[in-house]
C-alpha positions as CSV (number, residue, x, y, z in Angstrom):
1,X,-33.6,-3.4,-17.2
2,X,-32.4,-0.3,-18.8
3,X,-34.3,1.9,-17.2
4,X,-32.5,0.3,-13.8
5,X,-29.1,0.9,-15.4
6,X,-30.0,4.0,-16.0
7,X,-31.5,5.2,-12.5
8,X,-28.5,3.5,-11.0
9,X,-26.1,5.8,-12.7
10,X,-27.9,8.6,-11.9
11,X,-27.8,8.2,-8.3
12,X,-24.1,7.2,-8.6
13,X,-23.5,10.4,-10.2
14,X,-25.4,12.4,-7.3
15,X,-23.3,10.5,-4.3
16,X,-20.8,13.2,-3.4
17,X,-17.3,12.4,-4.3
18,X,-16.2,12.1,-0.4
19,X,-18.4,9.0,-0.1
20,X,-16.2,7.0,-2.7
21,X,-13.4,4.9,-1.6
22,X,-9.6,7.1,-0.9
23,X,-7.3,5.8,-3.6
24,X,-5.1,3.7,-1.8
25,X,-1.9,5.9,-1.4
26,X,1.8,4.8,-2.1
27,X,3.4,7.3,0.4
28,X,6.0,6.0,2.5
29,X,4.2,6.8,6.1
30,X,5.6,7.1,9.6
31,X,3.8,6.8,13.1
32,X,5.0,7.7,16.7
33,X,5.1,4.5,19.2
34,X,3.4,5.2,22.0
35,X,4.3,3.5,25.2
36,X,3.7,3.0,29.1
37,X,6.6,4.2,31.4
38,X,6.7,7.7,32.0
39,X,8.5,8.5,29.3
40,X,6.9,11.2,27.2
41,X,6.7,9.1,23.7
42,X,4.7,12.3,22.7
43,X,8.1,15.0,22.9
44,X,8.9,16.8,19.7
45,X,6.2,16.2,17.5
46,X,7.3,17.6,14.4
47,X,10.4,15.5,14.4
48,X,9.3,12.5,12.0
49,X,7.1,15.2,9.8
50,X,10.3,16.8,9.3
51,X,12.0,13.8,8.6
52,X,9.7,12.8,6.1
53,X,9.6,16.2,4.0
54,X,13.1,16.0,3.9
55,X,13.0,12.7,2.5
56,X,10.8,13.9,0.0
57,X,12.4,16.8,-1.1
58,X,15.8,15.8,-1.1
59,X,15.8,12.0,-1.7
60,X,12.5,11.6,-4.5
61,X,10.9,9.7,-2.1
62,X,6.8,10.1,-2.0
63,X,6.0,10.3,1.9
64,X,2.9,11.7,3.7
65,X,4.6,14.2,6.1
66,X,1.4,13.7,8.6
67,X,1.8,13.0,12.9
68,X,0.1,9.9,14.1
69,X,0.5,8.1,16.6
70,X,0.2,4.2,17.5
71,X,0.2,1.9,20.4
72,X,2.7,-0.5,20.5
73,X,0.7,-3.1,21.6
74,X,-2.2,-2.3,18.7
75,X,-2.6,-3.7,15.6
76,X,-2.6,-0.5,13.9
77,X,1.1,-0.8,14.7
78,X,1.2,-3.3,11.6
79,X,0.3,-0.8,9.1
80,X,3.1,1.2,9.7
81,X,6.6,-0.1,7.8
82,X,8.2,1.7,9.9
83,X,7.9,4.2,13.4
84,X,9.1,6.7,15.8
85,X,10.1,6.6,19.2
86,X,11.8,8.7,21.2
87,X,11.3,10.3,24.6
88,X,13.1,10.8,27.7
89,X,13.0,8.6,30.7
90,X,10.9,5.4,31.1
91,X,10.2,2.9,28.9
92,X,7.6,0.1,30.3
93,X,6.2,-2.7,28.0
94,X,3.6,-5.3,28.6
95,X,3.9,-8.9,27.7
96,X,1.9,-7.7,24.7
97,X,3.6,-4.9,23.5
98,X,6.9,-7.4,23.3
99,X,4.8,-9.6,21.4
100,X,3.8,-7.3,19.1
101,X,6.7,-5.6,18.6
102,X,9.1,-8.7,17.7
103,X,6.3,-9.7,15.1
104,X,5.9,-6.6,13.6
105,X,10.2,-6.3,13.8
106,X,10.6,-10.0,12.6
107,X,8.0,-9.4,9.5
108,X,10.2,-6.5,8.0
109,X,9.2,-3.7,10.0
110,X,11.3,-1.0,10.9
111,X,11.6,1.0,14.3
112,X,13.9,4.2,14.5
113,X,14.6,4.9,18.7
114,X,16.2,8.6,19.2
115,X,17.2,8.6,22.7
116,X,16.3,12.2,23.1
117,X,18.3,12.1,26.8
118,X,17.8,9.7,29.5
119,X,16.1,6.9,27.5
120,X,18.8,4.9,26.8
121,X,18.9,2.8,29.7
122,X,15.4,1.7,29.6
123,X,15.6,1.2,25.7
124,X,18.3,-1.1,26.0
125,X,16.2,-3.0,28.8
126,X,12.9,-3.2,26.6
127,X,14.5,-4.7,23.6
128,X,15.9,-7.5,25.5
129,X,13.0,-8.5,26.7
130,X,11.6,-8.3,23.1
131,X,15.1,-9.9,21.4
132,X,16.8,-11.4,24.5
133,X,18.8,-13.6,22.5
134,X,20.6,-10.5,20.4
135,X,22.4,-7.8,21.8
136,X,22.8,-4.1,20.5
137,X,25.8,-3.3,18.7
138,X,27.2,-0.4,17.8
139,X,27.8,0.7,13.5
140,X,30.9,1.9,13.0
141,X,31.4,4.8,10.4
142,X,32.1,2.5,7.5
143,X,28.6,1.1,7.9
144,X,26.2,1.5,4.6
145,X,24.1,3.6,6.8
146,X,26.5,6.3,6.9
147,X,26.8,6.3,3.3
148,X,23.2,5.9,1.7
149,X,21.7,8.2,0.2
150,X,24.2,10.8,1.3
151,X,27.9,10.3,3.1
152,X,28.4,11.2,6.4
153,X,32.0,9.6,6.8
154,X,32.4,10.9,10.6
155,X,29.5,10.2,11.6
156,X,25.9,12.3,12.0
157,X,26.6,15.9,11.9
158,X,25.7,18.2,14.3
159,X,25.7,15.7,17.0
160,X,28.2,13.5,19.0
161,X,25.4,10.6,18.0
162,X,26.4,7.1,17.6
163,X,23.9,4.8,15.8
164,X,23.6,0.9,17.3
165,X,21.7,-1.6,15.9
166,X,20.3,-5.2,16.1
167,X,21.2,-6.4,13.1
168,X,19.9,-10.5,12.4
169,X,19.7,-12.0,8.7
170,X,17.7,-12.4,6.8
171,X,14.9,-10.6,8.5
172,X,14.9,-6.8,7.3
173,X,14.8,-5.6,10.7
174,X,17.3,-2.5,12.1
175,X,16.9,-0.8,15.5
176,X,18.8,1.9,16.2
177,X,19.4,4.7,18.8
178,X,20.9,7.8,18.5
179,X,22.9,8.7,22.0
């Protein structure tokens, strides 16, 4: 028996440290929705790795700054707390997708929409269809989100953005799009 013990070390000790299970990792993550339409979900790559280094360096927060990507209809979508969408144009989702997306929205996720021109429109028609009961409203500057972590009183700067949101208690859920 000790002999076993002992061999079963050994060859333990000889399996290359790739082979062992990754740690599971605390990082705040972030992936890009991908979605039918037209609309290129794939524009400006480097936006939510920026977005997440910044966190990082400026808010404390521990983030893995890495581009991924996710289909909206997917169940990947689910390990994600929150994603990224943006584009410009057309925005097309399948009974599925809706599903998906109002689960994973209704179960705490989160999903940040930057209209990056023209996708507006079809955003606004895609989340009826996924909350047709609630309706889009716009945050006015005195909202918390222009105040946490740091104040931005008159709004984003650098840009004539508004934020609007579906807001519903007591799920954790925020949409928003920048215009």
């Amino acid at each position: 028996m000790r002999n076993t013990v002992v061999l079963i070390l050994l060859i333990a000790l000889q399996t290359p440290m790739s082979a062992q299970p990754e740690k599971p990792s605390s990082a705040l993550r972030i992936a890009r929705l991908k979605y039918a339409g037209g609309g290129d979900w794939y524009n400006d790559p480097s936006a939510e790795v920026n977005v997440l280094r910044y966190v990082k360096q400026y808010a404390g927060v521990d983030t893995d700054p890495v581009y991924t990507a996710v289909e909206v209809g997917s169940e990947q979508l689910f390990s994600y707390p929150m994603v990224f969408m943006t584009g410009h144009g057309n925005i097309a989702l399948q009974d599925k997708d809706v599903r998906a997306l109002r689960t994973y929205l209704e179960q705490g996720g989160f999903l940040y929409a930057d209209d990056d021109y023209g996708m507006d429109k079809a955003f606004r028609r895609e989340m009826k269809k996924v909350f047709p009961e609630n309706e889009l409203v716009e945050l006015p500057f005195t909202h918390g989100i222009y105040r946490a972590p740091f104040p931005f009183p008159g709004g984003p700067p650098k840009t004539a953005s508004r934020i609007w949101a579906l807001l519903q208690q007591p799920s954790r859920r925020l949409l928003h799009i920048r215009e």
